[in-house]
C-alpha atoms as one frame of an Amber mdcrd trajectory, in Angstrom:
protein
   0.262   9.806   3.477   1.966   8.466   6.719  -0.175   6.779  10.029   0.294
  -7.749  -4.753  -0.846 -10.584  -6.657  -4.187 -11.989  -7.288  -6.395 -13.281
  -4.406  -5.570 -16.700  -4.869  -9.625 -17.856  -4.806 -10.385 -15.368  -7.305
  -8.521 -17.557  -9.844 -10.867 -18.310 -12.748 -13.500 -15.394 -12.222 -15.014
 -14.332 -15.324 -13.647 -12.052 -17.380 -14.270  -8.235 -16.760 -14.632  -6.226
 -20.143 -10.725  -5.241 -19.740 -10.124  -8.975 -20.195 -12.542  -9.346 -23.003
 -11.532  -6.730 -25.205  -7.443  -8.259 -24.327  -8.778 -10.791 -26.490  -9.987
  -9.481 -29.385  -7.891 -10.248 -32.208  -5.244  -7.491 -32.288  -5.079  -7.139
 -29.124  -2.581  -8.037 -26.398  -3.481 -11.651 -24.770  -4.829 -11.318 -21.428
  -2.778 -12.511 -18.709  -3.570 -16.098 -17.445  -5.049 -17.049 -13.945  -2.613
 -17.680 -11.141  -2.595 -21.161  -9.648  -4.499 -21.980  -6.939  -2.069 -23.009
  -3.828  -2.799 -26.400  -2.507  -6.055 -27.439  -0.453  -5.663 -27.702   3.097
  -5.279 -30.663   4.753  -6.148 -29.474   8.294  -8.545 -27.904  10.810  -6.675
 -24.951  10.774  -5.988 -24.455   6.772  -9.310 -25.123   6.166  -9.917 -21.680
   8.722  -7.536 -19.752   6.839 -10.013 -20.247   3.606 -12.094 -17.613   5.377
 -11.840 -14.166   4.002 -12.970 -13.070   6.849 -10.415 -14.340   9.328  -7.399
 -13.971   6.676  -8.732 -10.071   6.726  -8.796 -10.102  10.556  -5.478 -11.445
  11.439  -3.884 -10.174   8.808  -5.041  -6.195   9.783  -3.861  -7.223  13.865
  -0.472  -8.909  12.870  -0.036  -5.875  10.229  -1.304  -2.930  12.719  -0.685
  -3.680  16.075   2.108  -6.781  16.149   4.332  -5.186  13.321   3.938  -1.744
  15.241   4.813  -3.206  18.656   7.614  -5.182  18.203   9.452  -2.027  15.966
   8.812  -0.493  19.181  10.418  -3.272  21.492  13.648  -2.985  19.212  14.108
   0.933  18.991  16.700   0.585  22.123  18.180  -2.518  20.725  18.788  -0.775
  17.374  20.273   2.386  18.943  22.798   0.262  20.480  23.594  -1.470  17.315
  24.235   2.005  15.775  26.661   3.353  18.540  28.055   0.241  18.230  28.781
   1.109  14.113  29.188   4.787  14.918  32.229   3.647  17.500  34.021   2.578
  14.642  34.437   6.210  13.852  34.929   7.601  17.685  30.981   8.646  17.491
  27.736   7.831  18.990  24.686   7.868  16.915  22.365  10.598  18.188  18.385
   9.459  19.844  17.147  12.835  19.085  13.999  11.544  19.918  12.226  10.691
  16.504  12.356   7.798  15.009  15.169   8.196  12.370  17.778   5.202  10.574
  17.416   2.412  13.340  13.370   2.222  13.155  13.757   3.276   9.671  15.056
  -0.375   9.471  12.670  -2.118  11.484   9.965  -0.050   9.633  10.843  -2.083
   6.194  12.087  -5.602   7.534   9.434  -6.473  10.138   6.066  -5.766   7.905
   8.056  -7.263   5.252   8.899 -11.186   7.011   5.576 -10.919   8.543   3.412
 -10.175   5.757   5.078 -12.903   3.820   5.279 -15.583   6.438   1.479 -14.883
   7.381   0.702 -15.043   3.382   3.122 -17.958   2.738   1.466 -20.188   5.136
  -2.031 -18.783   5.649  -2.548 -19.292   1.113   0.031 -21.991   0.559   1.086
 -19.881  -2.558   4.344 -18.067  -3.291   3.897 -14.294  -2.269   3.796 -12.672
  -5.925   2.997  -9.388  -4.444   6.314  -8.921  -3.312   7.844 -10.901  -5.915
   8.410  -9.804  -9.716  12.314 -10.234  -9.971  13.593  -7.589 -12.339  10.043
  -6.106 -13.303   9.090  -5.724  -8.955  12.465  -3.393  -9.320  11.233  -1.208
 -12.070   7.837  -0.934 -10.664   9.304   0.188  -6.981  11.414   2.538  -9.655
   8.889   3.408 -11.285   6.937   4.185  -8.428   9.363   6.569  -6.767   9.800
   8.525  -9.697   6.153   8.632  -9.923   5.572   9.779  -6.499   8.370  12.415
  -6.286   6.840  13.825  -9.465   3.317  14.137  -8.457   4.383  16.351  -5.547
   6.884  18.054  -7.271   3.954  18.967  -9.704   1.625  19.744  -7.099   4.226
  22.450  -5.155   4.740  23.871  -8.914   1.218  24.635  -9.413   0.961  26.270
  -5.777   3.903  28.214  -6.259   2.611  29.476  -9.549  -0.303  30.206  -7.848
   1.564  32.128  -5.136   0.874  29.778  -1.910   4.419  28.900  -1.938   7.217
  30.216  -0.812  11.037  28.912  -0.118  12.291  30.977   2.966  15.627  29.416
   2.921  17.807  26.279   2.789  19.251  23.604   5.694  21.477  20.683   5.680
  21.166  17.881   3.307  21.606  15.463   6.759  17.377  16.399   7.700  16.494
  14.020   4.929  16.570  10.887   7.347  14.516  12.700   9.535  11.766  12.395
   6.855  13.053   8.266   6.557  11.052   6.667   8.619   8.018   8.471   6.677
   8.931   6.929   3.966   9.483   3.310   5.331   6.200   3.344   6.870   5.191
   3.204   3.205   5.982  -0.315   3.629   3.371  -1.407   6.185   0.922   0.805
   5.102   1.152  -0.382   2.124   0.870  -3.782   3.218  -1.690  -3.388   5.370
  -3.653  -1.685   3.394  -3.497  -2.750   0.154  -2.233  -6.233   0.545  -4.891
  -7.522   3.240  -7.742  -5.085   3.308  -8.047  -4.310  -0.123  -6.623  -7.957
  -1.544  -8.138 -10.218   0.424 -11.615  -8.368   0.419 -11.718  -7.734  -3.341
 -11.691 -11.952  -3.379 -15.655 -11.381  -1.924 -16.400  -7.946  -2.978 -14.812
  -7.630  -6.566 -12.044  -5.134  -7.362 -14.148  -1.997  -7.179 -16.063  -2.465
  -3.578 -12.107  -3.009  -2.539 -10.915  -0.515  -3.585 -13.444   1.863  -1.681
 -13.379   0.236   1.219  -9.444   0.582   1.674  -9.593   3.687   0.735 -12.152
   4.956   2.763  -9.864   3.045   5.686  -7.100   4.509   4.678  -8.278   7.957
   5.221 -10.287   7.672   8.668  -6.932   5.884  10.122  -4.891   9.369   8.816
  -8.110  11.418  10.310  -6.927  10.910  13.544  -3.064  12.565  12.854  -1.952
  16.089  14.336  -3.641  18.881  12.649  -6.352  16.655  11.326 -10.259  16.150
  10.985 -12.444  14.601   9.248 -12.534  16.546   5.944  -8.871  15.835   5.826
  -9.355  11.875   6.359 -11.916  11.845   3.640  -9.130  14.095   1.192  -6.691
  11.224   2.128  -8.963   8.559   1.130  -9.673  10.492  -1.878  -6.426  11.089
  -2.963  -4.019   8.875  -1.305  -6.387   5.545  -1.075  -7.217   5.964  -4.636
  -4.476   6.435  -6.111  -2.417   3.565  -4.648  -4.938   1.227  -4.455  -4.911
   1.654  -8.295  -0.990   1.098  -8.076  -1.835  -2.225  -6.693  -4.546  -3.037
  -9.674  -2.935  -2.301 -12.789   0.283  -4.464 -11.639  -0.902  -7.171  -9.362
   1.698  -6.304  -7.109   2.839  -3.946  -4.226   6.246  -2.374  -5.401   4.511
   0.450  -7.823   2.183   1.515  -4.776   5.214   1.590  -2.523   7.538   3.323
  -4.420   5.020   6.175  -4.875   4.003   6.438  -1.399   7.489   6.437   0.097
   8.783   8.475  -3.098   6.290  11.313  -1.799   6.598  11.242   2.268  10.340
  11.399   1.503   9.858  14.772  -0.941   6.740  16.391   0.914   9.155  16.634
   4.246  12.303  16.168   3.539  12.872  18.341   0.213  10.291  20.952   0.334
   9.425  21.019   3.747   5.868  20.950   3.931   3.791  19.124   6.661   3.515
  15.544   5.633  -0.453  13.955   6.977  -0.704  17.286   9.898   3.340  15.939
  10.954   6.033  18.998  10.836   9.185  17.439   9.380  12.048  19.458   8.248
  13.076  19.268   4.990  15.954  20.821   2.656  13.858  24.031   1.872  12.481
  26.189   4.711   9.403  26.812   3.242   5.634  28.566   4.084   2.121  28.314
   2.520  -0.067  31.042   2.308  -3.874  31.460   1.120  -7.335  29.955   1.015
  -7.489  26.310   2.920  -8.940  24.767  -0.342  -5.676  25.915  -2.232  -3.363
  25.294   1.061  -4.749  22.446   2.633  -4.949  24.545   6.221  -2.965  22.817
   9.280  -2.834  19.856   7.757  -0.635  20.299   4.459  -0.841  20.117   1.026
  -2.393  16.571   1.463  -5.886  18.693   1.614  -5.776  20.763  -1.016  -7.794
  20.621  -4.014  -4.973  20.956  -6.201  -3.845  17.499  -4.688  -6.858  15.999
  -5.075  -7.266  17.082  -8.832  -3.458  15.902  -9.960  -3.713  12.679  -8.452
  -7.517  12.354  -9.614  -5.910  11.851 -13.154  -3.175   9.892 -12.313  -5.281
   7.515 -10.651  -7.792   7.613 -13.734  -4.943   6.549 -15.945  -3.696   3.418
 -13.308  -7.033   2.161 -13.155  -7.620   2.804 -17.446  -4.223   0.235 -17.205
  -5.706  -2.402 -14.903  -9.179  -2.377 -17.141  -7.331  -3.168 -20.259  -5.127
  -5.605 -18.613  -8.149  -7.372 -17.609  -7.657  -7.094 -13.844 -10.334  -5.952
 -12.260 -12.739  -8.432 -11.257 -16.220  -8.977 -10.542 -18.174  -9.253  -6.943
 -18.679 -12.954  -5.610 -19.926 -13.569  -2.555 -20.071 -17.339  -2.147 -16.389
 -19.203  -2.011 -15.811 -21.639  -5.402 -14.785 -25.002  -4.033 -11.021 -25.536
  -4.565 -10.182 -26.247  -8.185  -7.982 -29.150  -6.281  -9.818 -30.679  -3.648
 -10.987 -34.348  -4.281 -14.723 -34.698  -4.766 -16.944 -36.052  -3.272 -17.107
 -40.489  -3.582 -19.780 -41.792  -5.454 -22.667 -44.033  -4.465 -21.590 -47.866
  -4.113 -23.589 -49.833  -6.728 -27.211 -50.054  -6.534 -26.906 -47.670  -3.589
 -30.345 -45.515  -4.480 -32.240 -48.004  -6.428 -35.547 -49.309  -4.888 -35.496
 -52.289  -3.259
């Protein structure tokens, strides 16, 4: 799968059933409604209470600005890393793929974007990417979780005879499958914490998560060795399942941690192709058989048996976020801010006949 908290105006929406039966006696309380950040006091804040435009320039400075100024600092980085290497009497190798300098770029420049453009475009603090001690064991959580859903996927197609270890390499071709992982950052990001965040404040948690799904897969649709039955197996998957990462916590870590957890193991530990990409990995390994059991040219990523492991993971995630209470209904029209003065009233005797 390589190419948060609570939408701030969504505070207050009626309860979904999750949230109703959270407060049935017995039951675990729900969780309360975030606060609302503070009205805006200008031209410009009062723009950024669009969904539309906080989707729009959040999927440019996310897709294209994040993306182009990684680029603009792969020389600087390489210098900065024969600069370290020197230390030792080496150089660090440009091999030509991106490997530990964008690597580094790939986490820290989505990262202070995302939060500056959320931090001043919602006047609240960025809970997504908050959490403390419980973010940690979600992004924990959430590479054990990915790691293992792969690992169980390459267990059932070696049982089924489709795969087979040819041999071993190096442990040093991991961080060629690094900066796979770290796009799990922006990705993530991008498409979880605008397009399927800041839409779900208009089109409820459900229309959200289909639409970044379904985005998620025709932006993959495009990779090497890929079509459009293999964008649709992404979305069906991959969108699913970590767009369910994002509802049953409220924040980004869990979704994260599983999609870097399994770029990391899909290429760099058993050597499969990760989205159509050929990465090397610590086993030298083949598939063999039908595409359905296979996933063809592409990878595992379109196989059935992919889709049907992670179908029941993602069942359970989004069985969590019902009974937490956080999915939430479709609402077209924006509430008024709970904190925005209203409106004067009429002077005295202002409406009376004269």
């Amino acid at each position: 799968m390589s190419a948060g908290s609570a939408p701030v105006s969504g505070a207050g929406d009626s309860a979904s059933p999750g949230a109703q039966r959270a407060q049935e006696p017995g039951a675990a309380p729900a969780r309360p409604p975030e606060a609302p950040g503070a009205p805006p006091r200008t031209a410009l804040g009062r723009l950024f209470q669009s969904v539309l435009v906080r989707f729009v320039v959040g999927y440019v400075l996310l897709n294209w600005v994040a993306r182009w100024i990684a680029g603009a600092l792969r020389a600087p980085l390489y210098t900065l890393c024969d600069w370290v290497a020197g230390w030792w009497g080496g150089v660090y190798p440009d091999v030509g793929y991106p490997r530990i300098p964008e690597t580094i770029a790939a986490v820290a420049i989505p990262t202070v974007i995302y939060w500056t453009f959320v931090r001043l475009s919602e006047r609240r603090r960025v809970k997504e990417l908050g959490g403390g001690w419980g973010g940690l064991l979600e992004g924990s959580l959430g590479l054990l979780l990915g790691a293992g859903l792969f690992a169980a996927i390459v267990g059932i197609l070696a049982l089924a005879g489709a795969y087979h270890v040819l041999g071993r390499q190096e442990w040093t071709v991991v961080q060629w499958s690094l900066p796979a992982a770290a796009v799990a950052f922006r990705e993530e990001m991008l498409f979880r914490g605008i397009i399927q965040r800041v839409s779900e404040e208009r089109l409820g948690s459900w229309l959200a998560l289909a639409l970044a799904a379904a985005w998620f897969g025709f932006m993959h649709a495009d990779n090497p060795n890929a079509g459009p039955f293999d964008g649709l197996m992404i979305a069906l998957f991959g969108g699913v399942l970590l767009g369910a990462c994002y509802l049953a916590t409220r924040r980004l870590w869990l979704a994260i941690g599983v999609h870097a957890a399994w770029n990391l193991v899909e290429g760099g530990v058993f050597g499969t192709r990760v989205s159509g990409y050929d990465i090397p990995g610590l086993l030298r390994s083949s598939l063999s058989g039908p595409d359905w059991l296979t996933g063809g040219a592409f990878g595992p990523e379109s196989s059935l048996v992919t889709l049907a492991v992670c179908t029941a993971a993602s069942a359970a995630l989004l069985t969590v976020a019902w009974k937490r209470g956080r999915l939430r209904p479709v609402r077209l029209r924006r509430r008024p801010h709970p904190r925005e003065p209203l409106p004067p009233l009429p002077r005295s005797g202002a409406g009376r006949p004269g």
